[in-house]
C-alpha positions as CSV (number, residue, x, y, z in Angstrom):
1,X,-33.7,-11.6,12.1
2,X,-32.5,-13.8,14.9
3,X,-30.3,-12.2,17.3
4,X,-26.3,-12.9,16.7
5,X,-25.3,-13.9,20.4
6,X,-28.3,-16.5,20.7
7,X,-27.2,-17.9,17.0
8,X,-23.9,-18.3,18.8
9,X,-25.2,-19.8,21.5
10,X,-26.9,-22.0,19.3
11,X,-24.0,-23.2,17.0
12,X,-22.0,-23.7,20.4
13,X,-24.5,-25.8,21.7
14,X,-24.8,-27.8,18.2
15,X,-21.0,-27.9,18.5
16,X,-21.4,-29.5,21.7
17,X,-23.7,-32.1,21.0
18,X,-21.7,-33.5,18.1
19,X,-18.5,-33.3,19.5
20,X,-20.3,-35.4,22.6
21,X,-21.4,-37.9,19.8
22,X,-17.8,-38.1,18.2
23,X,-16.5,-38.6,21.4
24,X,-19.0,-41.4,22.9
25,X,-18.3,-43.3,19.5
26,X,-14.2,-42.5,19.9
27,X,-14.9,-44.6,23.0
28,X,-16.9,-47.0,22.2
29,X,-14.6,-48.0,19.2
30,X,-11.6,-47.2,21.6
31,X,-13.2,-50.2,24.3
32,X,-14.3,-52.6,21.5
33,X,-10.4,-52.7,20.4
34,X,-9.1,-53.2,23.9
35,X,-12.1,-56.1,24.1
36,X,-10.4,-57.4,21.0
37,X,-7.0,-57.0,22.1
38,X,-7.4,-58.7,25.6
39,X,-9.3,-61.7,23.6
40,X,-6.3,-62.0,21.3
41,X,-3.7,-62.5,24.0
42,X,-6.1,-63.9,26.0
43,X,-6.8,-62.4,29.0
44,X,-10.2,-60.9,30.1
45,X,-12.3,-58.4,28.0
46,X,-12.0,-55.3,29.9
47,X,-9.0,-55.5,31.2
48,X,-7.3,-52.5,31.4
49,X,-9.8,-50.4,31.7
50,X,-9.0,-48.7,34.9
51,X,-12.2,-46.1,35.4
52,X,-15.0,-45.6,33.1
53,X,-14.9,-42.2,31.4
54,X,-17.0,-39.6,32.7
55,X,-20.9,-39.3,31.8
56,X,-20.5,-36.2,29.5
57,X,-24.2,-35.8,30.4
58,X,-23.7,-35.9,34.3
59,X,-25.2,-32.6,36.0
60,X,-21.4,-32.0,37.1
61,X,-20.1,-32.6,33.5
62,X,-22.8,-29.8,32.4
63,X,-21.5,-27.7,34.6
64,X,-18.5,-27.8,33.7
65,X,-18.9,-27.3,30.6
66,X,-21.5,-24.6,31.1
67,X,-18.6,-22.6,34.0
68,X,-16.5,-22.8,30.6
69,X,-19.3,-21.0,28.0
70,X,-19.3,-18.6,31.1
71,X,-15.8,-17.7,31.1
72,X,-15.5,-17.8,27.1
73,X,-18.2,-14.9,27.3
74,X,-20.9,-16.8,25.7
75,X,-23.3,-17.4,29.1
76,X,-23.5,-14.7,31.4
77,X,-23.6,-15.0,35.2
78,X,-27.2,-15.1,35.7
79,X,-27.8,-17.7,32.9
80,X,-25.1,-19.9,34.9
81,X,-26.8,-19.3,38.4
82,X,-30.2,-20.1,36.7
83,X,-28.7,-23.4,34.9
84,X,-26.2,-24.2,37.7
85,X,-29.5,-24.3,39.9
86,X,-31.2,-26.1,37.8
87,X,-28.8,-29.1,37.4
88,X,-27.8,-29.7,40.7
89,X,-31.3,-29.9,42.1
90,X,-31.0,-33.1,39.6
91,X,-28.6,-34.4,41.6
């Protein structure tokens, strides 16, 4: 029998990888009207796009993300230091 805090674990980071998806296509669909939009009145595709969004993948992102599991109880300190580490040696 698998133990409940690592099935947690798990779900959250299943959780996080769909909700990354959902929100990559929110986006994509979400340019691709302002694209269409611009076209229609004419003006430049792309216009009004002031910043791209942030790489949800970035090694900052992750740690975001990963300070947050940390504070909701679900990664402990050491398991950030050991990640934390680990991403920004990427960078």
């Amino acid at each position: 029998m698998a133990d409940p805090q690592e099935q947690i674990r798990q779900a959250v980071r299943d959780m996080r990888q769909e909700l990354t998806r959902a929100l990559e296509s929110a986006g994509n669909i979400a340019r691709q009207a302002v694209d269409d939009v611009s076209r229609l009145v004419g003006e430049a595709p792309g216009i009004g796009r002031l910043r791209p969004s942030p790489d949800p993948d970035s090694p900052a992102q992750l740690i975001r993300e990963l300070a947050r599991l940390r504070e909701e109880g679900l990664v402990t300190d050491e398991e950030f230091a050991a990640k934390k580490t680990d991403l920004l040696a990427r960078m």
